[in-house]
C-alpha positions as CSV (number, residue, x, y, z in Angstrom):
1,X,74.2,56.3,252.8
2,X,77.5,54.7,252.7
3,X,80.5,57.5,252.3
4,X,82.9,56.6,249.7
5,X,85.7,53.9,250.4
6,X,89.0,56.3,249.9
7,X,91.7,54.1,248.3
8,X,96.0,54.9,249.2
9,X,98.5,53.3,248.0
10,X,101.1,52.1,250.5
11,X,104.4,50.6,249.2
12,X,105.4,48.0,251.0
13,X,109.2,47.5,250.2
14,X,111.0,47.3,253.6
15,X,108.0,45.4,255.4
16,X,108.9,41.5,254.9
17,X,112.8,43.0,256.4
18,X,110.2,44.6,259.4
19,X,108.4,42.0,260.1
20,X,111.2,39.3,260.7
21,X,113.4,42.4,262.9
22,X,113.7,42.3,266.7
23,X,111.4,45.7,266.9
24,X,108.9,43.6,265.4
25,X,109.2,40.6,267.4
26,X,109.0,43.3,270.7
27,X,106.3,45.3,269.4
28,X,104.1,42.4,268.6
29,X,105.7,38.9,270.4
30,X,101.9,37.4,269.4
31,X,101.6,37.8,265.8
32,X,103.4,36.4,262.8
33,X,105.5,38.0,260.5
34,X,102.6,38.1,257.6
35,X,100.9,40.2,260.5
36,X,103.4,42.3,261.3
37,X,104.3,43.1,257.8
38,X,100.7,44.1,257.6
39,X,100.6,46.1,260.7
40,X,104.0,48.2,259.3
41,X,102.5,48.9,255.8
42,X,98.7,50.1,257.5
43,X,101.1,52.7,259.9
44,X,103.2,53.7,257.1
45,X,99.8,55.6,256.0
46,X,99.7,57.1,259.5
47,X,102.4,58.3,259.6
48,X,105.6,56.8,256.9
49,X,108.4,58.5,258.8
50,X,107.9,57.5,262.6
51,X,107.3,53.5,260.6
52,X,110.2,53.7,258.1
53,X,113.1,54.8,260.6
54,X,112.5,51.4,262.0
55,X,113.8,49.9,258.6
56,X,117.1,50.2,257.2
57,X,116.8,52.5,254.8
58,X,119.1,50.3,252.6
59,X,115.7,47.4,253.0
60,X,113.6,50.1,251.3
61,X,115.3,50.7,247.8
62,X,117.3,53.8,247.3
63,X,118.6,53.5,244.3
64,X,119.4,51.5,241.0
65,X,123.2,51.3,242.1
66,X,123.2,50.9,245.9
67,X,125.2,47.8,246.3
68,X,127.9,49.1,243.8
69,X,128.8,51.8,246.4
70,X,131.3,51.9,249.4
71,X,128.4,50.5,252.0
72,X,129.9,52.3,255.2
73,X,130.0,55.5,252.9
74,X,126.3,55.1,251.8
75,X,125.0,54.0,255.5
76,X,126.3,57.1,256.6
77,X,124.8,59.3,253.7
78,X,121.3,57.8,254.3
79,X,121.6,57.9,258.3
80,X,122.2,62.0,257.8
81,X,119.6,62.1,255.3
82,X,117.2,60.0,257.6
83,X,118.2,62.6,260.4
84,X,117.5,65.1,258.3
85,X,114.0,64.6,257.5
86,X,113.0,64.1,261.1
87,X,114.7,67.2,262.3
88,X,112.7,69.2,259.6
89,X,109.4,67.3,260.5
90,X,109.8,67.5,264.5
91,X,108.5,64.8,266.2
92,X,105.9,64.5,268.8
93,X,108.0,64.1,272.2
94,X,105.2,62.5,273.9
95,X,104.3,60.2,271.3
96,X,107.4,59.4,269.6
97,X,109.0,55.6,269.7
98,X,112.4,55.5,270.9
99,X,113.4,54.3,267.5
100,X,112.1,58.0,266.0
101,X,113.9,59.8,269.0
102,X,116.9,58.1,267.9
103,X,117.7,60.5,264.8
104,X,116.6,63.7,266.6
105,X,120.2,65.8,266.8
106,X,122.1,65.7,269.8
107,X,119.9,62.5,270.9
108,X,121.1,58.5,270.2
109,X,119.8,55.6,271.2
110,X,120.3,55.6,274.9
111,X,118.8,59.5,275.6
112,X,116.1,58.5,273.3
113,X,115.4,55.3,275.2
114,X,115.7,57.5,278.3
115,X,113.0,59.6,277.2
116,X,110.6,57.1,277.0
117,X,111.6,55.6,280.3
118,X,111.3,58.9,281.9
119,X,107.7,59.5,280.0
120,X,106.1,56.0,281.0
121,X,107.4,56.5,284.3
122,X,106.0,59.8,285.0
123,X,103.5,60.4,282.2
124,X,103.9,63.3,279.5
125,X,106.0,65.7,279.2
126,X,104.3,69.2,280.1
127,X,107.0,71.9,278.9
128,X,110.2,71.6,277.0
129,X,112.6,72.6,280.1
130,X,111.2,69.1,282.1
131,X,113.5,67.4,279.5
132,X,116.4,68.6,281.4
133,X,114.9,66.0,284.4
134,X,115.8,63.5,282.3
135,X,118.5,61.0,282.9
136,X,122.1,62.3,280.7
137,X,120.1,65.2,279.3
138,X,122.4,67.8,279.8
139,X,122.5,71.4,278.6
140,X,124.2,71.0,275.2
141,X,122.2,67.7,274.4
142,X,119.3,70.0,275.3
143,X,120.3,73.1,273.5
144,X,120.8,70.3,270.2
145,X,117.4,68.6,270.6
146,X,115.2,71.1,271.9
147,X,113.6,73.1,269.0
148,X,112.6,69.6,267.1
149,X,111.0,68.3,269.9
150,X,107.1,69.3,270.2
151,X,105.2,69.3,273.1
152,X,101.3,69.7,272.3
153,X,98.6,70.9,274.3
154,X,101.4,72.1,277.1
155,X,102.0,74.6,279.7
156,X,103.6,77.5,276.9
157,X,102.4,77.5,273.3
158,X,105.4,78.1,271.9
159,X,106.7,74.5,273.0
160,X,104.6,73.1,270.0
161,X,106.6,75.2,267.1
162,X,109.9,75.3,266.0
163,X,111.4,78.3,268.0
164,X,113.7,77.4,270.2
165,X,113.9,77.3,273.6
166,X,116.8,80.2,273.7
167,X,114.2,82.2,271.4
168,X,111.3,82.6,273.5
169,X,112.2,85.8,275.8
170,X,112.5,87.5,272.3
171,X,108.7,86.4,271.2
172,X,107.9,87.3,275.0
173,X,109.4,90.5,274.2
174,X,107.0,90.7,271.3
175,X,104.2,90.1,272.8
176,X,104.9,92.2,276.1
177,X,105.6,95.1,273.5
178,X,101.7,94.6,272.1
179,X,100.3,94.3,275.3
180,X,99.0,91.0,274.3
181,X,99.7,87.2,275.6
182,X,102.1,84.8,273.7
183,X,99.3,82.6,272.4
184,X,97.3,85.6,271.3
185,X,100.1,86.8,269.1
186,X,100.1,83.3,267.9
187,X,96.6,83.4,266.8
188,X,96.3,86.7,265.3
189,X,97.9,87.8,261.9
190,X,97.2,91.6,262.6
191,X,99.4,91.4,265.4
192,X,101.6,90.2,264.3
193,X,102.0,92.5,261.3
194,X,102.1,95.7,263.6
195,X,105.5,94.4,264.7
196,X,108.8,95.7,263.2
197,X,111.1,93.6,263.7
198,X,114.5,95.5,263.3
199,X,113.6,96.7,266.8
200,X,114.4,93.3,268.2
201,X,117.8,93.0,265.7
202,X,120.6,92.4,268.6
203,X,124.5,91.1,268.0
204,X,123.4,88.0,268.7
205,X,119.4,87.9,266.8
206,X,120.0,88.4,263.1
207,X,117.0,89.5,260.9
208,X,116.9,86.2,259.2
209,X,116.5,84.4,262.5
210,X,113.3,87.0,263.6
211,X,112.2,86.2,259.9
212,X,112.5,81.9,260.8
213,X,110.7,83.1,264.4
214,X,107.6,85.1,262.0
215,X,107.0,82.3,259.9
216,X,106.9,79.5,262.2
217,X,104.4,81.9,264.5
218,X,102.1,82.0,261.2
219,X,102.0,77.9,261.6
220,X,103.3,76.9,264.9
221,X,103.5,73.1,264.8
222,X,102.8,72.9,261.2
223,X,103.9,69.9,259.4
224,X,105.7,70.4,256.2
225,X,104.7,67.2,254.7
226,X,102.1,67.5,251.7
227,X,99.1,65.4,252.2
228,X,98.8,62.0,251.1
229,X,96.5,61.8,248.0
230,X,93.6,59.9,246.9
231,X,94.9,57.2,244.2
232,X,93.3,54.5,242.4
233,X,94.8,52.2,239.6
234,X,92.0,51.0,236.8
235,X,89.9,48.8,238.3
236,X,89.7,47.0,234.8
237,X,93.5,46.1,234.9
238,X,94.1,43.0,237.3
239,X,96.9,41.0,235.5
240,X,99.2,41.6,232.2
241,X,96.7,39.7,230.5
242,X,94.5,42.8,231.0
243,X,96.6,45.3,229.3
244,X,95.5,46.4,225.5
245,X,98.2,49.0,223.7
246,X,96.9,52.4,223.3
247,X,95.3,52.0,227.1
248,X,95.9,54.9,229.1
249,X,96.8,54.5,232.5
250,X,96.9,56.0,235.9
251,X,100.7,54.6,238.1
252,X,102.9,55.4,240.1
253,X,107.0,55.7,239.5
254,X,108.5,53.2,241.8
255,X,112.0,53.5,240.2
256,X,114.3,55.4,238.5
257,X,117.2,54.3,236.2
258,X,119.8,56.2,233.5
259,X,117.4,54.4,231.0
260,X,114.3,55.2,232.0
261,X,111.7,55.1,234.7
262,X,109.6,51.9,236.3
263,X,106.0,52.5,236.3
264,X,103.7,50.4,238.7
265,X,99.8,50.0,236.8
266,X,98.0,48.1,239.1
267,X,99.5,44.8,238.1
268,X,102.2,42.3,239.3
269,X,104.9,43.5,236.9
270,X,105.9,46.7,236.6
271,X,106.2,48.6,233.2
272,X,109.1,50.5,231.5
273,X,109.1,53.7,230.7
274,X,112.3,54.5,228.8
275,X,113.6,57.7,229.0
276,X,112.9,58.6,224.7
277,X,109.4,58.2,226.3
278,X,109.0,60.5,229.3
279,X,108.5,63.4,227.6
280,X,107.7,65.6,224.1
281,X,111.0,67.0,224.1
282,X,114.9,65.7,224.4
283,X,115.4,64.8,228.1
284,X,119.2,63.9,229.3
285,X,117.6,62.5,232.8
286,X,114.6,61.2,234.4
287,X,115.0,62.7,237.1
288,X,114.3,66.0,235.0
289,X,110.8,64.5,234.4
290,X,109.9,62.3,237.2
291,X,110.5,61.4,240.7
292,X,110.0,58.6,243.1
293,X,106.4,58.1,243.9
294,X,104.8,60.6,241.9
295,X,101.3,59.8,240.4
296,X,101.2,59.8,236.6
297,X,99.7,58.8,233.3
298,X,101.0,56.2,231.0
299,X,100.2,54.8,227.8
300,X,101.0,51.4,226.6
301,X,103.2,50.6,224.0
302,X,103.6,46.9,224.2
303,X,103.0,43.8,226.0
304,X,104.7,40.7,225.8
305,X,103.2,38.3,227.3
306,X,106.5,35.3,227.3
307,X,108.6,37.1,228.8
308,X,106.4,39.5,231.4
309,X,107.4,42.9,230.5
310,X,105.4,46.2,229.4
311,X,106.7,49.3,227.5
312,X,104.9,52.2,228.3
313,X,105.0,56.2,227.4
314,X,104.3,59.1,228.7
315,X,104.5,61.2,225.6
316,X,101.2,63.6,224.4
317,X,99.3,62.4,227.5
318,X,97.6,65.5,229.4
319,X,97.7,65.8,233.1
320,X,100.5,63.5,233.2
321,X,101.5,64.7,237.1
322,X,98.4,64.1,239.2
C-alpha cells in the first residue's frame, strides 16, 4: 500500500530574484532559471533559512511599506535581524554554505569563505578548537563565532550544543564532581538534577549563565524551529470561478496591512480579509490576530468576478489557527 502523499506549502517569493543571481548561476551553471527557481523553493522545505539568506531579504517581501523607508536604514535592520535568526538557530559548521557562514557573529564573507576552503581542503571539521587552524581565525573572531557553530558527531559532545567553548571546564567540572563522563551527564536527566548549581557560582559564572548551560544540556543541539506542518488547500477550489460565498476555507496569511490581512485559498488571487473581519471582537491591529504565514480558516464574503478580488472573514469560524 501506497503511504499518503504529504502536501507543504512553500512560498516562493524571492525565487525568480534566486534564480537569475550569480549564487545561482555558480551553484547550477547547467540549468535554467525556471530550474533553479525550482531547485531554491524544493530546499526552502529543507531547510528555509540556510536557502533564504541567499536572497535579499528586501526580494522576499517584508512589509506593506518597505520602499517608503530610508533603504540603507532598512538593509541594515534586516541584515541584524537575518543575523539574528542564524545565531539563535546555529548552523551546521560542516555543512553550512559560505553564504550561511556569512551572518554567523564575528564571521563575514571572507572567514566564512575560508571556512569552506579550509573544510574541502582537509575534510570536516572534528572539534570546535580546529577552527583556530583556519586562515584569519583569530582568538576574538573565535571567542564571537564559536558557540553558534555545531560540530556533529565529533571528538567532544558538547561541540554540538550551544555552550561555549570558554564554558566547558565548568560542565567538565560537573561531570568530574558526579563521577560520570560529559556525554553521560548529557544523556541522563537524574544526573543532572543531583547537581546544585550555586556550587559552581564564581565572579565570573553567574547563575543565569549555569541556568543557559542546564537547559541547553537537556537538548544539546536542539533546533528551536517548530516543525513544518501538514497543509492542504480545498482540492475543490482551482480558480475564482470556483469560489461560492458562505464557503469555508483553509489559507494561509501571506500579508499584512493597517486595513486588514491577505489570505492565500488555493487560487491565483489572493483574498482580503479586512481587519472589521479578523475577529468577534474590536481589533486596533492585525497583527493582534494574525501573523505572516499562519494557517487559518476563512469564509467568503464575496466574489467579483470583473475585477478579480475576494472578501473574506474570519469571524464565528472555529479552529481558526491551525
Amino acid at each position: 500500500m501506497i503511504d499518503k502523499v504529504q502536501v507543504f506549502v512553500v512560498s516562493e517569493n524571492g525565487a525568480s530574484i534566486y534564480s537569475a543571481s550569480k549564487i545561482a548561476r555558480d551553484e547550477f551553471p547547467e540549468y535554467d532559471v525556471t530550474v533553479r527557481g525550482a531547485v531554491s523553493i524544493g530546499r526552502r522545505l529543507m531547510d528555509p533559512l540556510a536557502e533564504l539568506v541567499k536572497i535579499d531579504p528586501k526580494s522576499i517581501g517584508v512589509g506593506q511599506y518597505q520602499h517608503d523607508v530610508e533603504q540603507g536604514a532598512l538593509k541594515k535592520s534586516l541584515d541584524q535581524t537575518v543575523e539574528s535568526c542564524v545565531n539563535l538557530v546555529g548552523v551546521n559548521v560542516n555543512t553550512a554554505s559560505k553564504h550561511l557562514l556569512t551572518y554567523i557573529s564575528g564571521l563575514g564573507p571572507t572567514l566564512a569563505q575560508n571556512i569552506v576552503d579550509y573544510r574541502t581542503e582537509h575534510g570536516p571539521f572534528q572539534s570546535r578548537r580546529e577552527l583556530l587552524k583556519v586562515p584569519r581565525m583569530g582568538e576574538k573572531a573565535f571567542e564571537q563565532s564559536a558557540g553558534f557553530l555545531r560540530i556533529q558527531d565529533g571528538k567532544n559532545p558538547l561541540d554540538n550544543s550551544a555552550v561555549h567553548p570558554e564554558s566547558y571546564p565548568i560542565v567538565e567540572l560537573m561531570a568530574k564532581d558526579l563521577k560520570c563522563t560529559v556525554t553521560e551527564l548529557i544523556s541522563n536527566k537524574e544526573l543532572k538534577k543531583k547537581l546544585d548549581l550555586k556550587k559552581y557560582v564564581t565572579d565570573k559564572v553567574g547563575m543565569p549563565t549555569l541556568l543557559d548551560i542546564m537547559e541547553e544540556l537537556d537538548k544539546p543541539g536542539r533546533d528551536p524551529r517548530q516543525t513544518i506542518q501538514v497543509f492542504s488547500f480545498d482540492p475543490t477550489v482551482k480558480t475564482i470561478e470556483d469560489l461560492k460565498e458562505g464557503q469555508v476555507l483553509p489559507g494561509i496569511v501571506t500579508n499584512i496591512t493597517n486595513f486588514g490581512c491577505f489570505v492565500d485559498v488555493g487560487i491565483k488571487e489572493n483574498g482580503l480579509v479586512h481587519i472589521s473581519e479578523l475577529a468577534d471582537r474590536f481589533i486596533s491591529d492585525p497583527t493582534q490576530v494574525v501573523s505572516i504565514h499562519q494557517h487559518v480558516k476563512v469564509k467568503v464574503l464575496s466574489v467579483d468576478l470583473v475585477r478579480k478580488r475576494v472578501q473574506l472573514s474570519m469571524k464565528g469560524i472555529e479552529e481558526t489557527v491551525s
